[in-house]
C-alpha positions as CSV (number, residue, x, y, z in Angstrom):
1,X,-103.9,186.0,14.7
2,X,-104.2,182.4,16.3
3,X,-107.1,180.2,14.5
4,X,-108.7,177.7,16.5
5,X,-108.8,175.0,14.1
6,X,-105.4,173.5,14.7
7,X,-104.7,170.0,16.9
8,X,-105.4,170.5,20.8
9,X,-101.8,171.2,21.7
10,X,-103.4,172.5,25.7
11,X,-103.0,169.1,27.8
12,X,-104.8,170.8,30.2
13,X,-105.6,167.5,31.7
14,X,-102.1,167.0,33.1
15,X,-101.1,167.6,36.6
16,X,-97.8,166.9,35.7
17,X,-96.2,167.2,32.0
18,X,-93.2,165.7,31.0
19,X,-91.4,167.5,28.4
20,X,-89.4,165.1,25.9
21,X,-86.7,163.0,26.8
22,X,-88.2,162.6,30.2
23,X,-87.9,165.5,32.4
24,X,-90.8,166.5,34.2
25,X,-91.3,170.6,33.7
26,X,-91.7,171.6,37.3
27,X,-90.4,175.1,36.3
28,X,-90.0,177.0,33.0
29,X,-86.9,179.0,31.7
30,X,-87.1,181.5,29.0
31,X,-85.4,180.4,26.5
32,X,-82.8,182.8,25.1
33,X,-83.8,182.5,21.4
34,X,-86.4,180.6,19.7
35,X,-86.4,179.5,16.0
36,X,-89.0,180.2,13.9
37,X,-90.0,178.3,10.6
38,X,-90.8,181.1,8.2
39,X,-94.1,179.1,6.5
40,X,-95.9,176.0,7.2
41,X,-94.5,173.2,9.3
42,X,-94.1,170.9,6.4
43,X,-93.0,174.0,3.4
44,X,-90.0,174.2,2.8
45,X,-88.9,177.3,4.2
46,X,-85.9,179.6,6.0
47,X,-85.7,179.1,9.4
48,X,-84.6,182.1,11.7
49,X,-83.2,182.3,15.3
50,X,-83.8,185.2,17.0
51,X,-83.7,186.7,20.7
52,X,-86.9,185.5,22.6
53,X,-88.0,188.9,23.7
54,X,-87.5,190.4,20.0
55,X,-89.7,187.4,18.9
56,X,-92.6,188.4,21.2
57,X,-92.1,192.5,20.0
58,X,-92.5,191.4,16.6
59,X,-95.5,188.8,17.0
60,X,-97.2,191.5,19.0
61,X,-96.6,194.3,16.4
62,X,-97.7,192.2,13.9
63,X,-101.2,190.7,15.9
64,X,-102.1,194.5,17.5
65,X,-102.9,197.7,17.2
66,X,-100.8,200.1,19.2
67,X,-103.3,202.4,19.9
68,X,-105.1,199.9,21.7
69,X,-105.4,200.5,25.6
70,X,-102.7,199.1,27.1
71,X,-104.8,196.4,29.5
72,X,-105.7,194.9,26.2
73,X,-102.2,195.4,24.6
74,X,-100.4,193.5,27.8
75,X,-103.5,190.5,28.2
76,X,-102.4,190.0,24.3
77,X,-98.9,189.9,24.6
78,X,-99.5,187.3,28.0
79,X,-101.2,185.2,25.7
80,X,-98.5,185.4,22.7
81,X,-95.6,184.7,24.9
82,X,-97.5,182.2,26.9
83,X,-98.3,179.9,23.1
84,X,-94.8,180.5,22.1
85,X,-93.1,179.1,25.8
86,X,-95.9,176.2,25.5
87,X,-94.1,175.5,22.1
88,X,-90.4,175.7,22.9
89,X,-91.5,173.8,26.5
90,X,-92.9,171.1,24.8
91,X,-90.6,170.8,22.3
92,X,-93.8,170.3,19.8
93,X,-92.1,170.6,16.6
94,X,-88.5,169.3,17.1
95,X,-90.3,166.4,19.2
96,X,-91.9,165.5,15.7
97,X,-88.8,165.8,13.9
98,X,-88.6,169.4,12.7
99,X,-85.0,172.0,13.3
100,X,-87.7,174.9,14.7
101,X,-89.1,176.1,17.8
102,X,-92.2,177.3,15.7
103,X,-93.8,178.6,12.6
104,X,-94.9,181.6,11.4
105,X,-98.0,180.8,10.0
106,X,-101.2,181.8,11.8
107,X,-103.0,178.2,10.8
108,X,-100.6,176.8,13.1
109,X,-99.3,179.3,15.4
110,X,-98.9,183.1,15.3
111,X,-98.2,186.1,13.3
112,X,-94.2,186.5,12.5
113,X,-92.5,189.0,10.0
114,X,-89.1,189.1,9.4
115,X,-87.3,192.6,9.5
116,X,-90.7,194.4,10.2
117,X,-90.6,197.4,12.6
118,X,-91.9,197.5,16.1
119,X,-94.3,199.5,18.3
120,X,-92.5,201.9,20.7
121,X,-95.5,201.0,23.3
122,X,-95.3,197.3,22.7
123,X,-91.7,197.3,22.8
124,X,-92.4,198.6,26.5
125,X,-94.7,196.9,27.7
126,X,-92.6,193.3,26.3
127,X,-89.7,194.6,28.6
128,X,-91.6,194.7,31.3
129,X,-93.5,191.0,31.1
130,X,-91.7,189.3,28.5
131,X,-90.7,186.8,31.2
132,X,-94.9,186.3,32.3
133,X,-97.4,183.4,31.0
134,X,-100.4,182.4,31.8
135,X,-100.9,178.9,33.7
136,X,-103.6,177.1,34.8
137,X,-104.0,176.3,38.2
138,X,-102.3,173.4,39.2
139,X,-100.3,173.0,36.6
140,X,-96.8,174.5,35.6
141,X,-96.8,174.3,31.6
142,X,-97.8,177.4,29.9
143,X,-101.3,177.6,28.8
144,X,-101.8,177.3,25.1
145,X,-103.6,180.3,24.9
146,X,-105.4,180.1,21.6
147,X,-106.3,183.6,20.2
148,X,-108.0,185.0,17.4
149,X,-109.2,188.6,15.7
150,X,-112.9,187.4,16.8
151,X,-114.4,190.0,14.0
152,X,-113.4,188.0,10.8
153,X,-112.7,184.8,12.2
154,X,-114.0,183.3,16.2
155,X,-112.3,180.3,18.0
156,X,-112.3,178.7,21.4
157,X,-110.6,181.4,23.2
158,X,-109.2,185.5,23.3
159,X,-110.8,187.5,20.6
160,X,-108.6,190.4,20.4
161,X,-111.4,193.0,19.7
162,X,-113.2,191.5,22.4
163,X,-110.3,192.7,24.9
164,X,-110.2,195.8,23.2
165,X,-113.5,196.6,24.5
166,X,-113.4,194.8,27.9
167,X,-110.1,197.1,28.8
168,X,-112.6,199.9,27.9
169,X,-114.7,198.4,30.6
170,X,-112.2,198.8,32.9
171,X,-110.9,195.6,33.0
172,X,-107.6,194.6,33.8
173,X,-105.3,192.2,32.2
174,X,-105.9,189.4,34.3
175,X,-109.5,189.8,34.5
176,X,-109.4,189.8,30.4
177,X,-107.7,186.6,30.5
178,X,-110.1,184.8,32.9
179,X,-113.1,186.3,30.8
180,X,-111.9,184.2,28.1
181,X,-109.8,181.5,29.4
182,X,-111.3,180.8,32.7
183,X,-111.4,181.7,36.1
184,X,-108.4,178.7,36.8
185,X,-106.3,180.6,35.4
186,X,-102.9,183.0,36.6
187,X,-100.3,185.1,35.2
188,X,-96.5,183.0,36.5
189,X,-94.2,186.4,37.2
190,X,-90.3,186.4,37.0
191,X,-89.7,182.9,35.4
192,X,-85.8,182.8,35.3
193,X,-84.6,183.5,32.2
194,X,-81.8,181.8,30.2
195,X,-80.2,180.1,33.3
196,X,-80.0,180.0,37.0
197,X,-78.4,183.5,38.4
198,X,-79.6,185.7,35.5
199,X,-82.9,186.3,36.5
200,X,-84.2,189.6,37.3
201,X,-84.2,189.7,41.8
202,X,-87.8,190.6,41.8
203,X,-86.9,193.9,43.3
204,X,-85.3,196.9,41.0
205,X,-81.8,197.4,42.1
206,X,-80.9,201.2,43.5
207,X,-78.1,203.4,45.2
208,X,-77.2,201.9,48.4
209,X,-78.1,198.4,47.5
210,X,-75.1,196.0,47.3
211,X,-75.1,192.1,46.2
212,X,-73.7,189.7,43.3
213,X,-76.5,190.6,41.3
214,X,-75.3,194.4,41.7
215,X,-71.9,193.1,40.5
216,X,-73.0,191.5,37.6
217,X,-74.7,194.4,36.5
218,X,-71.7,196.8,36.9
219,X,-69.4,194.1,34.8
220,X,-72.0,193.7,32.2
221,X,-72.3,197.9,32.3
222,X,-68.3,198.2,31.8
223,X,-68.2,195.3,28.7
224,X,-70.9,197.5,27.3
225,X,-69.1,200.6,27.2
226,X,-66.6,199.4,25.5
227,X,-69.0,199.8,22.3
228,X,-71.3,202.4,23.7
229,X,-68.1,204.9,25.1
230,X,-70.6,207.8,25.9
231,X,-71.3,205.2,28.9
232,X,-69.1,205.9,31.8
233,X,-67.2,203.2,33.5
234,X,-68.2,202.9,37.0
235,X,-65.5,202.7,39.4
236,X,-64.5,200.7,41.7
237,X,-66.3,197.6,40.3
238,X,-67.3,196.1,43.8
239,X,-71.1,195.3,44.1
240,X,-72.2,198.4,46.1
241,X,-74.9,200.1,43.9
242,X,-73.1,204.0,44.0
243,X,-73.5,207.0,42.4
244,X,-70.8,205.9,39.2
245,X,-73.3,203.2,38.4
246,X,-76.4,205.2,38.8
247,X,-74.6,207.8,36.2
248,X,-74.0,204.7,34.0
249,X,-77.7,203.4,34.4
250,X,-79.3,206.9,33.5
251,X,-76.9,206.8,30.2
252,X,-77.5,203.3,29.0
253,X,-80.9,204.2,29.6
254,X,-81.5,206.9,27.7
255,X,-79.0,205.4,24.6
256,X,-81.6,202.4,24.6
257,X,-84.8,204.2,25.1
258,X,-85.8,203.2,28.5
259,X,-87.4,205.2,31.0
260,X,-84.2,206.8,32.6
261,X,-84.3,206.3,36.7
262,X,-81.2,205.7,37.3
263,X,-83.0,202.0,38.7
264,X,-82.3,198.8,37.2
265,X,-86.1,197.6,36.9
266,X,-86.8,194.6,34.9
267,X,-87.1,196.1,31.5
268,X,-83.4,197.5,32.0
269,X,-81.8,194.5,33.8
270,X,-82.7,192.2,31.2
271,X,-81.5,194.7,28.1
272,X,-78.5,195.0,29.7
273,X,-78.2,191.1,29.5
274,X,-79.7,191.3,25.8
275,X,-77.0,194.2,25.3
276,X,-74.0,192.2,26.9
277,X,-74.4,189.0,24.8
278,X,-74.9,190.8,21.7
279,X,-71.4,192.8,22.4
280,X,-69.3,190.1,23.1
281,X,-70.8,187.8,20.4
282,X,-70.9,184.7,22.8
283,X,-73.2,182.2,23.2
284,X,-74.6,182.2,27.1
285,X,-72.5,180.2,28.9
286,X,-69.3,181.6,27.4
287,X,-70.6,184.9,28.2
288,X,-71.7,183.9,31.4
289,X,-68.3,182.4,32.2
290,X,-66.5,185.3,31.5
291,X,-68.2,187.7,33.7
292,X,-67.9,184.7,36.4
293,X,-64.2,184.5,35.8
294,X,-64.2,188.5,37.3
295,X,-66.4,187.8,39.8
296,X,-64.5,185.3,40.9
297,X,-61.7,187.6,41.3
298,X,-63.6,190.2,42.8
299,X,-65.1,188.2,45.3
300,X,-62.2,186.7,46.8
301,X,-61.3,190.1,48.5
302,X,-65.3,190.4,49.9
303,X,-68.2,188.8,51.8
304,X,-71.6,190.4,49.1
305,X,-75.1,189.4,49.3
306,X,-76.4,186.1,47.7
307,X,-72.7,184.6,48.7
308,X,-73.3,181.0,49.8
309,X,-69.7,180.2,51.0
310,X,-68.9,178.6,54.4
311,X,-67.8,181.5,56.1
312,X,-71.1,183.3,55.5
313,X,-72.3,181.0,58.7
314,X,-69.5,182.5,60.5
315,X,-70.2,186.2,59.5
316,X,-74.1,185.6,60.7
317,X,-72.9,183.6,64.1
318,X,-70.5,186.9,64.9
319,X,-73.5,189.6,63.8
320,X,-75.9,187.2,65.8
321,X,-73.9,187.2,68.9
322,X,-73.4,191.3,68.2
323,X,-76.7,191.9,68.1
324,X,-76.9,190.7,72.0
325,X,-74.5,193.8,72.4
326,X,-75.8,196.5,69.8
327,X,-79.3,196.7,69.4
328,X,-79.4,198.2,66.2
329,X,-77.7,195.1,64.6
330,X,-81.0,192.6,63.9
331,X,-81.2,188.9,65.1
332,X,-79.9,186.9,62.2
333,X,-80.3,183.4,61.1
334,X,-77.8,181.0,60.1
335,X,-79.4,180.2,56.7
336,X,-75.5,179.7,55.8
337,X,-77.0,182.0,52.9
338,X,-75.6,185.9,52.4
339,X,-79.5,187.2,52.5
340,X,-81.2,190.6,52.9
341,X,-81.2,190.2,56.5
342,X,-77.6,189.2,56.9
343,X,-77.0,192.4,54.4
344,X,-78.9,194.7,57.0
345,X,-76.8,193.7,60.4
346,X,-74.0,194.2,58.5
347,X,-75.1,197.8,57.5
348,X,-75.7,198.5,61.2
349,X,-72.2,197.4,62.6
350,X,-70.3,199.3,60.0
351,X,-72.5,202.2,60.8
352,X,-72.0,201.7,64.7
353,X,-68.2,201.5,63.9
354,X,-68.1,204.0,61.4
355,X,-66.9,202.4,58.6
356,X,-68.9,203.1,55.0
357,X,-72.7,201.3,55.2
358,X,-72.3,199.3,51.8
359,X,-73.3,196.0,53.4
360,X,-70.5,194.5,51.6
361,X,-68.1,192.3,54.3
362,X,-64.5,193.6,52.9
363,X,-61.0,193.6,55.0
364,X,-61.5,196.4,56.8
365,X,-65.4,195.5,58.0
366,X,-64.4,191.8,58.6
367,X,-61.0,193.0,60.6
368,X,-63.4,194.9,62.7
369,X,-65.8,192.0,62.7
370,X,-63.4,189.7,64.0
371,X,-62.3,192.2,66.8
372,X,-65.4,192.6,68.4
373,X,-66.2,188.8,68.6
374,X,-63.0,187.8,70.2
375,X,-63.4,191.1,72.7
376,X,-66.5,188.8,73.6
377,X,-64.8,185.5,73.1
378,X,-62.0,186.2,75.6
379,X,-64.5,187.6,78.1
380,X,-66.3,184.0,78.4
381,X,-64.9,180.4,79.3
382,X,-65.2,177.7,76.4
383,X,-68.2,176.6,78.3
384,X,-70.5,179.5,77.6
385,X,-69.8,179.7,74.3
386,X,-72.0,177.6,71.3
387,X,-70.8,177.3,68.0
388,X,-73.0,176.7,65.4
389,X,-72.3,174.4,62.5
390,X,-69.7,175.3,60.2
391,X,-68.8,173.8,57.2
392,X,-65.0,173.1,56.2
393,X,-64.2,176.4,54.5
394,X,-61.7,174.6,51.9
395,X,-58.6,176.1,53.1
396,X,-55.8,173.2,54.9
397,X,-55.1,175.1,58.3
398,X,-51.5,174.5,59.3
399,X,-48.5,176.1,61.8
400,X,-47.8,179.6,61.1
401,X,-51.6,180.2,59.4
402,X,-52.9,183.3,60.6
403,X,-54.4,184.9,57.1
404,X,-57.7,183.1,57.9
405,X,-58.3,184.3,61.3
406,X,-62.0,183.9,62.4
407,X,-61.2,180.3,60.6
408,X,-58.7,179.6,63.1
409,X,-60.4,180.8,65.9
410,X,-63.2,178.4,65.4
411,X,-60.7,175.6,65.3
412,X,-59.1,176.6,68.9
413,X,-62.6,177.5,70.2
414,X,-63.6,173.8,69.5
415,X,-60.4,172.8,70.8
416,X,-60.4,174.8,74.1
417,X,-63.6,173.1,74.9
418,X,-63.0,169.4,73.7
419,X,-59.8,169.8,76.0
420,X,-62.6,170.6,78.9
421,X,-64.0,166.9,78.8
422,X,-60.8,165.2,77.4
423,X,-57.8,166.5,79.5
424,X,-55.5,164.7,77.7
425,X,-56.1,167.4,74.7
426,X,-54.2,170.2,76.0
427,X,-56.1,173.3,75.6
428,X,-55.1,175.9,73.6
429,X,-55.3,179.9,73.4
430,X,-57.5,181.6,71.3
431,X,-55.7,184.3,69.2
432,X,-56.6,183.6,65.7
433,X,-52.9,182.2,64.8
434,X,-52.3,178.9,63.7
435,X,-49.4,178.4,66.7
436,X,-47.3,175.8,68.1
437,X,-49.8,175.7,71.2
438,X,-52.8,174.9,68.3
439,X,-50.9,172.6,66.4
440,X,-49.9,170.1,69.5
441,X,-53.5,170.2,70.6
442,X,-54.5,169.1,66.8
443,X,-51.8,166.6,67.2
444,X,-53.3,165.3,69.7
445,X,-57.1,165.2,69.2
446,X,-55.7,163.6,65.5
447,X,-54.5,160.7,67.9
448,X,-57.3,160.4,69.8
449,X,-59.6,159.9,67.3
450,X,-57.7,157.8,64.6
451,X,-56.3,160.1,62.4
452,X,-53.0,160.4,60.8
453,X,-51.1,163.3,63.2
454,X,-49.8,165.7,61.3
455,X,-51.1,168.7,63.1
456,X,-52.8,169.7,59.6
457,X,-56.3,170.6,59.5
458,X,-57.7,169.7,56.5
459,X,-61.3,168.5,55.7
460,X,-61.2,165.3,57.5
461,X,-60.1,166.6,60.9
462,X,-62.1,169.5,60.5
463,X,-65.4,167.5,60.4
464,X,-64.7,165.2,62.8
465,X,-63.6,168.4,65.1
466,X,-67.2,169.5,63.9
467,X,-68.5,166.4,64.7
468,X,-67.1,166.2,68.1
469,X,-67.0,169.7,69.4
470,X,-71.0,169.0,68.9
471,X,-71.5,165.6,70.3
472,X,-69.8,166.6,73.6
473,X,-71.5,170.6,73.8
474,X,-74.7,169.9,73.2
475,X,-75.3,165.6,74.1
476,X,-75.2,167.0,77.8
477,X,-71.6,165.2,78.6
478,X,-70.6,166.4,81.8
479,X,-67.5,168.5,82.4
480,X,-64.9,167.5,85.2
481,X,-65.2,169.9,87.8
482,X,-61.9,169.9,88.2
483,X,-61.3,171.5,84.8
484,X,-63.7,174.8,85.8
């Protein structure tokens, strides 16, 4: 238990806090591990480091009574993890010149004990908020939610018997909160969690979904069982959620005593995180890194949700365009972001074209992809086609370049209709190769426009390309008639 007779640590006065060294905490990240001082602040003591989320089991074993209802049970472990994020946020002890995160004593903070079991109910219900604090509103730094037993001892805030008997009322945790904390208050969902990219989507991931976060989970899966072998392997590794990673879910599941769906929810994206890091033995980043490093590898084959490379604009400019053909292929906006929506037009064309709906943008889908736009493409004159903005994709486009072929294209689109209001840039063919024909007309535009000709496209001569093709398309310069 919390008593109420320590320093008023709330500052709920702020709009803004600013956590130590002079960052203002417009977000909060839960923190992989938190230290705890095992005794007072100022007695000398063992200090521990130990995973966040194992923290807030043992706290909450230690405060509460499993057979509590469980409304009461999760408005208690709310206010645990919010007083332990408002401590590692604020930095209060290590600010004062201490090597913790926080203590263990109950005059100062709350209830920690070392090696002590935990509740098979709380350890659930931690799994499934562990990464939820209570704010109030306006402000962004977790509320220092001071708590107490409220039978031996009282204090300006949750009395833990008191919720007891308000979740009897049919209360929920929320309302429990509010009842003691005020109505000003809310519960901040899925704070990211050790670093951006390795927080739980918000949705669980099933069959048939596809996307990095998909991929990250399938590596993590395969590292695991490594140590756990009665976990299959799924194969291929690739990002689509299939029936070899369901199989693996249900196992690691059951080995680790979650509810066994076959879903990654919350509770089991985040242990297999917790499981990953403690198999390898690495700190975060290094673990991080090294699933990154296969990624990486992975990724260079594929087009996958959440994919924020240039060419994703140019995947939703070709599926935007198709969709003028193929109804079932949505509208789609160049967020130059591979979202949900970009995920769902790609299901439909490889569905219309028979390939397998996985939503994932490999050689075969983007071979078929690029067929169908330059069917289109060679059906309209330069000047009924509009380009969107496209970022240089990083690649130095030369004679004889033809891997990159919806790349090149774009170049000898822009091309073809520069030449329309600048004759003296001969106008070139658009076939997806990097030809002769292509290279004389960069040649020349390279001239034109003060640049050194070497026929190269790299970064330079791409943007001003960008920069031309849209002053001239869509500044309303005239074409000669002469050239239509």
């Amino acid at each position: 238990m919390f008593f109420a007779n320590t320093v008023n640590n709330t500052q709920n006065n702020n709009e803004q806090i600013t956590i130590p060294g002079g960052t203002p905490a417009y977000f909060v990240t839960i923190p992989e591990y938190i230290t705890v001082h095992l005794g007072n602040p100022d007695e000398e003591a063992e200090n521990v480091t130990v995973p966040f989320i194992d923290y807030i089991k043992n706290v909450a074993s230690s405060e509460l009574y499993p057979t509590w209802p469980e409304n009461a049970l999760k408005a208690n472990i709310h206010a645990i993890i919010s007083v332990a994020l408002n401590r590692v946020v604020l930095e209060w002890y290590k600010s004062r010149g201490y090597n913790f995160d926080i203590t263990n004593s109950t005059r100062y903070d709350q209830a920690y004990v070392q090696n002590r079991g935990v509740y098979d109910n709380i350890n659930k219900i931690t799994d499934e908020i562990f990464n939820q604090y209570v704010v109030r509103d306006g402000q962004v730094l977790p509320l220092f939610t001071t708590f107490c037993d409220g039978r031996i001892s009282q204090c300006d805030g949750l009395y833990q018997w008191g919720s007891v008997d308000l979740a009897n009322l049919g209360y929920y945790p929320i309302d429990i909160l509010k009842y003691y904390y005020g109505d000003d208050i809310s519960i901040k969902t899925n704070a990211p969690v050790g670093g951006v990219g390795l927080s739980y989507p918000g949705e669980p991931l099933k069959l048939g979904d596809s996307s990095l976060v998909v991929l990250r989970q399938q590596l993590g899966l395969n590292r695991i069982s490594d140590n756990f072998p009665a976990i299959p392997k799924i194969y291929p590794v690739s990002g689509y959620f299939d029936e070899s990673t369901e199989k693996a879910v249900k196992v690691f599941q059951n080995i680790f005593n979650l509810s066994v769906t076959g879903i990654i929810d919350q509770a089991t994206f985040y242990k297999i995180r917790q499981i990953y890091v403690a198999v390898t033995k690495l700190s975060e980043l290094t673990a991080t890194g090294s699933i990154y490093e296969e990624i990486y590898e992975i990724t260079k084959r594929i087009l996958i949700q959440d994919d924020i490379r240039p060419s994703i604009t140019y995947l939703q400019y070709i599926l935007d365009v198709l969709s003028l053909y193929y109804k079932n292929i949505p509208h789609i906006s160049y967020t130059g972001i591979f979202d949900e929506q970009t995920r769902q037009g790609v299901i439909e064309f490889q569905k219309i074209m028979g390939l397998p709906a996985t939503g994932i943008v490999d050689m075969e889908t983007l071979n078929k992809l690029y067929d169908s736009i330059r069917g289109i493409f060679n059906s309209l004159p330069p000047e009924e086609i509009y380009l969107p903005y496209l970022r240089y994709p990083g690649i130095e486009f030369r004679k004889g370049f033809g891997l990159e072929r919806p790349s090149v294209s774009i170049i000898q689109q822009m091309l073809s209709y520069i030449s329309l209001v600048i004759p003296s840039i001969p106008p070139v063919t658009e076939n997806g190769i990097f030809d002769e024909e292509t290279e004389k007309a960069v040649i020349a535009f390279q001239t034109m426009f003060g640049l050194e000709p070497t026929g190269t496209v790299n970064e330079t001569t791409w943007n001003e390309l960008v920069r031309v093709y849209r002053e001239q398309r869509y500044s309303g310069i005239s074409i000669p008639q002469d050239t239509i």
